[in-house]
RODO-2510 file (C-alpha; in nm, 4 decimals, decimal comma):
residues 81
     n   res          X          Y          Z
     1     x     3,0969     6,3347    -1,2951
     2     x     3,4312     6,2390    -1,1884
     3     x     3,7456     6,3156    -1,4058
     4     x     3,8011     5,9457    -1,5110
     5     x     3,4201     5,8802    -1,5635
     6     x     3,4839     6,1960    -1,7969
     7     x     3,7714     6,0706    -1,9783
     8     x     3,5692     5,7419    -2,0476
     9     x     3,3101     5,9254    -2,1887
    10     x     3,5630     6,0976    -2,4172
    11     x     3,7408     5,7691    -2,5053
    12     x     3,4561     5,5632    -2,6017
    13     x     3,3031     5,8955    -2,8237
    14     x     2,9953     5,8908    -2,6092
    15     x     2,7588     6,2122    -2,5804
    16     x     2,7422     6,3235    -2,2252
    17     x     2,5501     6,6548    -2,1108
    18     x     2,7061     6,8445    -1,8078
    19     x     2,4157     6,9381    -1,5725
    20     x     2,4154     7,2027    -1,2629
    21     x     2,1042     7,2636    -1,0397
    22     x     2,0173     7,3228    -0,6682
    23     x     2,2570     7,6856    -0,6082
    24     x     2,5660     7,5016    -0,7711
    25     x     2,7816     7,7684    -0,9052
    26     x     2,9945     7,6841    -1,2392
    27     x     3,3187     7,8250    -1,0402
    28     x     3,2010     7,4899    -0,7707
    29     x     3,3259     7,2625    -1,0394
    30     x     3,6527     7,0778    -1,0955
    31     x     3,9150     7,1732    -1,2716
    32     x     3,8715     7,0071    -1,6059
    33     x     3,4692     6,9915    -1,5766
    34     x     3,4263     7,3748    -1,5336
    35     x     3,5960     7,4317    -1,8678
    36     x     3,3104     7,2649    -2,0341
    37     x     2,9568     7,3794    -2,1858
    38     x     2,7372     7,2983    -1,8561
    39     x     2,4019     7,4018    -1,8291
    40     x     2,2379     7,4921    -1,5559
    41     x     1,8941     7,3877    -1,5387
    42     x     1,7658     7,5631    -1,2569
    43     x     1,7354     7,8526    -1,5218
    44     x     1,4991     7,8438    -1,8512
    45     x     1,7850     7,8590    -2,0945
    46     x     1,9506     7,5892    -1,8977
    47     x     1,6701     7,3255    -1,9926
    48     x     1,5980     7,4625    -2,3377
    49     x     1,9680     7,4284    -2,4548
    50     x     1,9381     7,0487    -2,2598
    51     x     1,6060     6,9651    -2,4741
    52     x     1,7238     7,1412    -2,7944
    53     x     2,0767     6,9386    -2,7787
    54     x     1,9212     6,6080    -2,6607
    55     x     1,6942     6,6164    -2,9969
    56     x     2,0077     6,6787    -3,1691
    57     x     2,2043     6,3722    -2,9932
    58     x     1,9073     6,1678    -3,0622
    59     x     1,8631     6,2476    -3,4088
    60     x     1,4909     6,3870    -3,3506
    61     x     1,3116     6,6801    -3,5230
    62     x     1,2512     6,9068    -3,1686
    63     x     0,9144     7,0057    -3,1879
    64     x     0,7249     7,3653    -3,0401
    65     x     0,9517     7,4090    -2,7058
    66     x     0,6323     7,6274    -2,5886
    67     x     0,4192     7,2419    -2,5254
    68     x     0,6246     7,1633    -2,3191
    69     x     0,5925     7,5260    -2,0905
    70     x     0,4343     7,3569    -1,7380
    71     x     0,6993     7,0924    -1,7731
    72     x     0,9973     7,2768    -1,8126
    73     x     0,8398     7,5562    -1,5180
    74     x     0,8392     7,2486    -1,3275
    75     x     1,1447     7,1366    -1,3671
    76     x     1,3347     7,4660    -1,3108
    77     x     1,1437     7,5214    -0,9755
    78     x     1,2565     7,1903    -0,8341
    79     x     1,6467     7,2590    -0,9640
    80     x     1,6612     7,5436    -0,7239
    81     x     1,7964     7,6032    -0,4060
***
């Protein structure tokens, strides 16, 4: 996300979720960006904290992380280098 795409998220009070995958390092970011809470979902916590806070954004009860296991396996194997 660029800096000004970043500031409009901040001006119009928008949610936004930082994501880093594919060997990015959180020392690759920007300036202003690498100062933030970015996950990294090319590791299990990464995409727990990103389904955990996206219930909370959405206003959703989260249900048992653990049905969602193959999924979220998947998904970490394909963020990686």
């Amino acid at each position: 996300m660029s800096s000004s795409g970043l500031g409009a998220h901040w001006g119009a009070s928008k949610p936004y979720i930082l994501l880093i995958a594919a060997g990015t390092k959180f020392s690759d970011l920007p300036g202003p960006v690498k100062d933030l809470n970015v996950l990294d979902i090319a590791i299990i916590s990464g995409v727990i904290q990103l389904m955990t806070g996206t219930a909370k954004t959405l206003g959703v009860s989260k249900s048992d992380l653990s049905l969602y296991d193959e999924e979220t396996d998947r998904l970490v194997e394909a963020s990686k280098p």
